[in-house]
C-alpha positions in Angstrom: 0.0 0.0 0.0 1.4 3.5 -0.8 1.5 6.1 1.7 1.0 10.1 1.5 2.6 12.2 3.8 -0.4 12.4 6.5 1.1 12.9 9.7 -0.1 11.4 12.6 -1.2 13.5 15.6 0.0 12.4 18.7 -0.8 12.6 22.5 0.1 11.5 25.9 -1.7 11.8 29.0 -0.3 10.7 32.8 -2.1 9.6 34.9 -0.2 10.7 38.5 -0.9 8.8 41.7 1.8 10.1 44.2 1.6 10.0 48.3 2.5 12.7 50.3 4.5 11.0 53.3 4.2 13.1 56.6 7.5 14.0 57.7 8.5 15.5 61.2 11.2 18.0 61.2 12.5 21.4 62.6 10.6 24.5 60.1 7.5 25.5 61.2 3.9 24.9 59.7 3.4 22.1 56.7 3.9 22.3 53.0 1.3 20.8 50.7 2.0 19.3 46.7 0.2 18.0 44.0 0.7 17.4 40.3 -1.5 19.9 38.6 -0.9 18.5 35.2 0.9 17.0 32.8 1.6 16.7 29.3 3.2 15.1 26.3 2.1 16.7 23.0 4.3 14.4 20.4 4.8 16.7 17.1 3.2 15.2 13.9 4.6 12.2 13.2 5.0 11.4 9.0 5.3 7.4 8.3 6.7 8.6 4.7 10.0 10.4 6.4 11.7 7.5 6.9 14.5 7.2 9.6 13.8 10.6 11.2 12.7 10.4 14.9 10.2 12.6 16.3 11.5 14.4 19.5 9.2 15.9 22.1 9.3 17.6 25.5 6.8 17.2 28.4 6.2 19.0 31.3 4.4 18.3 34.8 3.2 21.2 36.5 3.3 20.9 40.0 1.5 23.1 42.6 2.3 24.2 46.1 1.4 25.7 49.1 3.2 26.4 52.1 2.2 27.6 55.2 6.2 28.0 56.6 7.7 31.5 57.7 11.1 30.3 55.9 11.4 29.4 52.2 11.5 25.7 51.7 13.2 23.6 49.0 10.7 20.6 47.4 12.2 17.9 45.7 9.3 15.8 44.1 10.8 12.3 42.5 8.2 10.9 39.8 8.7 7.1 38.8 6.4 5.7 36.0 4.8 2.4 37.4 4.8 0.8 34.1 7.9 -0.5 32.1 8.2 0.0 28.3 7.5 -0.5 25.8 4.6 2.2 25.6 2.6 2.6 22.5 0.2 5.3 21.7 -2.8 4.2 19.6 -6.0 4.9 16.8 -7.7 2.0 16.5 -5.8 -1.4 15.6 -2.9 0.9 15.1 -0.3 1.9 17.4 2.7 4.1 17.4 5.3 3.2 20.0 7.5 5.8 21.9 9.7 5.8 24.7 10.3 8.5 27.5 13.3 10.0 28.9 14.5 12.0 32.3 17.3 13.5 30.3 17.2 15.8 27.0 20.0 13.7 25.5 17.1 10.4 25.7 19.6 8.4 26.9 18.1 7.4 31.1 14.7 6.0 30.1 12.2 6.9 32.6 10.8 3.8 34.1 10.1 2.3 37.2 13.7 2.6 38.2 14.7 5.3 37.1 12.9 9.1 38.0 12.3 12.1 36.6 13.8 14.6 39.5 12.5 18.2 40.1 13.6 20.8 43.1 12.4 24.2 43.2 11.9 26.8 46.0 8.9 27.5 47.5 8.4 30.7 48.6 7.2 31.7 52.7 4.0 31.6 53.1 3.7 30.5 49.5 -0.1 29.8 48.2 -0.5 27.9 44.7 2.9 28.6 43.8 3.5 26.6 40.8 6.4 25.0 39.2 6.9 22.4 36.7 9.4 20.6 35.1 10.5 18.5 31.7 10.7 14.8 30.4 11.5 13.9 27.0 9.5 11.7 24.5 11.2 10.0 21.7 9.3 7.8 18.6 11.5 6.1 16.9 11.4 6.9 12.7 10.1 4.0 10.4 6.9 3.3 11.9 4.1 2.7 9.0 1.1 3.9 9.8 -2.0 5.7 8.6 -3.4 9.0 9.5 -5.4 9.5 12.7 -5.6 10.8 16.1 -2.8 8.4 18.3 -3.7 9.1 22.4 -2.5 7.1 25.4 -4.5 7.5 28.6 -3.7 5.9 32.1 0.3 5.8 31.9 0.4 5.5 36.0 3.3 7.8 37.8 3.6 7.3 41.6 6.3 9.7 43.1 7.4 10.6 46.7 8.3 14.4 48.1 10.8 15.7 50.3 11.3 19.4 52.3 14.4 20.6 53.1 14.3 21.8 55.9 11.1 19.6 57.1 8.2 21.4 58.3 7.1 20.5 61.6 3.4 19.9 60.1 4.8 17.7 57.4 5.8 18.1 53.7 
């Protein structure tokens, strides 16, 4: 069968499930996380290209609030709770991809090992929001028709840490 050169348009959602441990420590009040979002837009894929990879960048967007007189550091850790090979699909047909916790793709992110973010949260802090990046990668030579590829339900579970601890918990 020939092929045109329809691209494919791709998409990721995560699915996050992460537990907030209570921690005891020496700051005062309690810090309180969650993912916000996430998101994996994969550029249009064209099955007539060839070798050529398609590259993408996602991002979680994390949200904060902090009831602490001092400025804490958060460290959330994200681990995906599935194993590749992961495979985004219309239909019968699926295009398969892998993700990354480096912008070189060369750590896949799997249930070993995480995608890392630290940021600052500000005193007092309410919603403060911060987010940061994983990287998608479908490999090239994939034949496939035109259509709407999605992925739903990729489970992440993740753990957070405070530095310095709040005595209410992080």
């Amino acid at each position: 069968m020939k092929k045109t050169a329809a691209a494919a348009a791709l998409s990721l959602a995560l699915t996050t499930l992460l537990a907030f441990p209570e921690q005891a420590g020496a700051a005062g009040g309690a810090v309180t996380c969650s993912v916000v979002s996430t998101t994996l837009s994969f550029n249009a894929y064209d099955p007539i290209a060839g070798t050529a990879d398609t590259l993408p960048t996602g991002t979680i967007n994390v949200q904060c609030t902090s009831t602490s007189n001092s400025v804490i550091s958060v460290t959330y850790n994200l681990t995906l709770a599935t194993s590749p090979a992961r495979a985004v699909a219309a239909g019968a047909n699926n295009v398969t991809y892998d993700l990354y916790t480096d912008s070189a793709r060369t750590i896949q992110w799997n249930t070993i090992n995480q995608v890392s973010c630290t940021f600052s949260l500000a005193a007092k802090a309410t919603n403060q929001q911060s987010s940061c990046s994983f990287y998608g990668k479908i490999p090239g030579s994939q034949d496939v028709p035109a259509g709407t590829y999605t992925q739903t339900g990729l489970a992440v579970g993740g753990t957070w840490s405070c530095n310095p601890v709040p005595t209410g918990g992080c």
